[in-house]
C-alpha positions in Angstrom: -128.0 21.5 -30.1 -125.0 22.3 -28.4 -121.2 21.9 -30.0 -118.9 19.9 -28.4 -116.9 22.0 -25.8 -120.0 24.6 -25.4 -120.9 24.7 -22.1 -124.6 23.9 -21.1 -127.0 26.5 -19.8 -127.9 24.8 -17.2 -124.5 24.3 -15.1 -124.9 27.9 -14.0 -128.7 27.0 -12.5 -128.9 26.1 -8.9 -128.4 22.3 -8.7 -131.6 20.0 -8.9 -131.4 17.4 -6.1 -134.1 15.3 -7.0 -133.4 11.3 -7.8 -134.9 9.6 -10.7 -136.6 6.2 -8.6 -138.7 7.0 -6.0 -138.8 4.3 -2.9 -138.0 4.0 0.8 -134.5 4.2 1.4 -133.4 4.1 -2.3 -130.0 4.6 -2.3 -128.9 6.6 -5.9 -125.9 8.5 -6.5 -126.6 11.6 -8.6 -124.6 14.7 -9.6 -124.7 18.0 -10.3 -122.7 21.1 -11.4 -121.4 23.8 -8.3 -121.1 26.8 -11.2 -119.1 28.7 -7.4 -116.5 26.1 -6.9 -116.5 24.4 -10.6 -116.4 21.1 -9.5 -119.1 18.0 -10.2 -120.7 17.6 -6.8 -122.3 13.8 -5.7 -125.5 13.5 -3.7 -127.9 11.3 -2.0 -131.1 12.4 -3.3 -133.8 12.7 -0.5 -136.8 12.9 -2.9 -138.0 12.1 -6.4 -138.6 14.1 -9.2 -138.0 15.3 -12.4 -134.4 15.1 -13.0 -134.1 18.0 -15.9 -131.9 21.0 -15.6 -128.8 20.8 -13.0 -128.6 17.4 -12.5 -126.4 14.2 -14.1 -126.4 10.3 -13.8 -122.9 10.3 -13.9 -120.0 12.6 -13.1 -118.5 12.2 -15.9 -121.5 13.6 -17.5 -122.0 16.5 -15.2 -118.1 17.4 -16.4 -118.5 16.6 -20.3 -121.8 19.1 -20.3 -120.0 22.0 -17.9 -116.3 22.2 -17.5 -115.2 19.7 -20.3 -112.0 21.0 -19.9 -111.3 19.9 -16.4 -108.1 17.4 -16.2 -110.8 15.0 -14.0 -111.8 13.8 -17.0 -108.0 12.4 -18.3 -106.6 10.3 -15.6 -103.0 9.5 -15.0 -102.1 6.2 -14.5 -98.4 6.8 -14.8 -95.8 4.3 -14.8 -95.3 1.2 -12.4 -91.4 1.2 -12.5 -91.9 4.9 -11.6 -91.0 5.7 -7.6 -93.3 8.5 -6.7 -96.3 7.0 -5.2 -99.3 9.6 -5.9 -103.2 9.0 -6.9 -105.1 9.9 -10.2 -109.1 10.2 -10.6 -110.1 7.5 -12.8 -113.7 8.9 -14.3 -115.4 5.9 -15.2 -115.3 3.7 -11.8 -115.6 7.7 -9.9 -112.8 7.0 -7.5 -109.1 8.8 -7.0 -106.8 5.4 -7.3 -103.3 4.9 -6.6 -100.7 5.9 -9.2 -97.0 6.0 -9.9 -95.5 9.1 -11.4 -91.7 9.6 -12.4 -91.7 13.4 -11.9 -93.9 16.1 -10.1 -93.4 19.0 -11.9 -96.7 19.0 -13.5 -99.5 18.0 -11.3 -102.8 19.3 -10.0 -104.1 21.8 -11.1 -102.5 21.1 -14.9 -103.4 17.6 -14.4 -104.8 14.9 -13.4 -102.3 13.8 -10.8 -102.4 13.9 -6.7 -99.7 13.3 -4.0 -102.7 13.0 -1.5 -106.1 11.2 -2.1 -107.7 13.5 0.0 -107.1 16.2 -2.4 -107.7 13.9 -5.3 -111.5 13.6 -3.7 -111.7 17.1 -3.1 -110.4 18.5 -6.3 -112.2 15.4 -8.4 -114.8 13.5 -6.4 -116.2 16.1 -4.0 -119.3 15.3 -2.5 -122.4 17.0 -0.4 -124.8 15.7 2.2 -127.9 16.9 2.2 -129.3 16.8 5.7 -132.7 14.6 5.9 -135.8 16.6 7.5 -138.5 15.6 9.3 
């Protein structure tokens, strides 16, 4: 098995965009690894299948098993008296949320800290459609 901070073999595959539940219209939120832009990528999956290889329930796990490094993974909640108003990725709910920092000498990409929530969602929370055919 692999030791903590090893990255998986399998975030350098092609992602695997199959869902686990099969249905009509079954809305599920899977993830897996872009090994081009190292980031976590959310999808809609279109079919069902066997989920092994490239592909995560969560984001967080998708980030523990291939970049376990990335400051995603440690938001910044900073400090409510502080008066810069900026945003943080929290990992468990998978949203970029408001924050307060006192100073923004260290921010993105050193940490987990945003002046823009679009960039936050880029950087943290990206996500790809996958066009339906048919």
């Amino acid at each position: 098995s692999e030791s903590p901070g090893e990255i998986s073999a399998v975030c350098s595959r092609p992602g695997n965009l199959n869902g686990k539940y099969c249905g009509p219209d079954l809305f599920q939120r899977r993830f897996y690894y872009n090994s081009t832009s190292q980031k976590c990528m959310l999808f809609i999956p279109l079919k069902c299948g066997s989920t092994e290889g490239n592909n995560f329930a969560t984001r967080v796990d998708c980030y523990k098993a291939c970049k376990p490094t990335s400051p995603c993974l440690t938001p910044r909640l900073g400090h409510q008296s502080a008066n810069i108003s900026g945003y943080t990725y929290y990992p468990t709910s998978d949203m970029c949320v408001r924050a307060k920092f006192r100073a923004i000498r260290k921010m993105w990409p050193d940490v987990n800290k945003f002046l823009d929530s679009n960039q936050c969602q880029d950087e943290c929370a990206p996500q790809v459609y996958i066009p339906r055919t048919g």
